[in-house]
N, C-alpha and C positions, 0 to 999 in steps of 0.2 A: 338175727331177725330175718323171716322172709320176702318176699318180694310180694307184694300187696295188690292185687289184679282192681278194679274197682270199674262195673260197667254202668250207664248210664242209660237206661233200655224206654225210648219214650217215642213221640210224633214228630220231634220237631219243633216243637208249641212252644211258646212264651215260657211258660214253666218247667218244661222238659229243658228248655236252654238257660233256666235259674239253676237247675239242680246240677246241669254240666258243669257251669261258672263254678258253683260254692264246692263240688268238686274237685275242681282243677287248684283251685288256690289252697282247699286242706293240703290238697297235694305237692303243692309247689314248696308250703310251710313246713310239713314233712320232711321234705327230700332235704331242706338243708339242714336238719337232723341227722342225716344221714340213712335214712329209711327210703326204702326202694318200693315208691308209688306210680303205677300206672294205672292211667284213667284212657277208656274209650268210651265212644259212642255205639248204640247196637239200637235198631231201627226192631219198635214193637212188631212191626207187621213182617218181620221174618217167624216163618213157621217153626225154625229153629229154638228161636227164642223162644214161644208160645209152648211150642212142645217140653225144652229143658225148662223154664223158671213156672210157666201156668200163667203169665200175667197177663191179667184183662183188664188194669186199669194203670195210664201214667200220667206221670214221670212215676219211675223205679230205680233203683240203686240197688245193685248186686257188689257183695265186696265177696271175692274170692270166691263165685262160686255159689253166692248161699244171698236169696233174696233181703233187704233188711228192711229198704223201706218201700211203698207202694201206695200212690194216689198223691201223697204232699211232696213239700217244697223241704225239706230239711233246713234245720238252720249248720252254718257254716261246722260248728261247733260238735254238733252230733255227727258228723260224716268225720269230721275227724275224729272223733272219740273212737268209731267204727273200723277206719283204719287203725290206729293203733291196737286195738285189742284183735284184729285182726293177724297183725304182725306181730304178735306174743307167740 
């Protein structure tokens, strides 16, 4: 299994800080599986970001690299689903 990168690309906002939480905890429920999750935070208004993912609207969720969701609030469930198949 590889090691699961998972970024959280938002404002800061209310809902940027739901998606970090529900986040953090797939993550936390993961890792005592044994599955190697990390999650950060990445600030929309770096040009960086803008330039590698293209997102003009958040909260966003990048798992490993590869945009998945963009505009909503995921539920807990889906971001862990995401990870997992991520680490297949």
């Amino acid at each position: 299994m590889k090691e699961v990168k998972v970024e959280v690309i938002g404002l800061g906002c209310v809902r940027c800080q739901a998606v970090k939480e529900i986040a953090e905890k797939a993550a936390e429920k993961l890792k005592r599986t044994g599955m190697s999750v990390k999650v950060e935070w990445v600030s929309i208004f770096s040009k960086e970001v803008i330039r590698k993912y293209g997102i003009l609207v958040s909260p966003a969720l990048a798992v490993n690299g590869v945009v998945k969701v963009m505009g909503e609030v995921p539920s807990e469930g889906m971001v862990e689903r995401l990870m997992r198949e991520a680490a297949e």
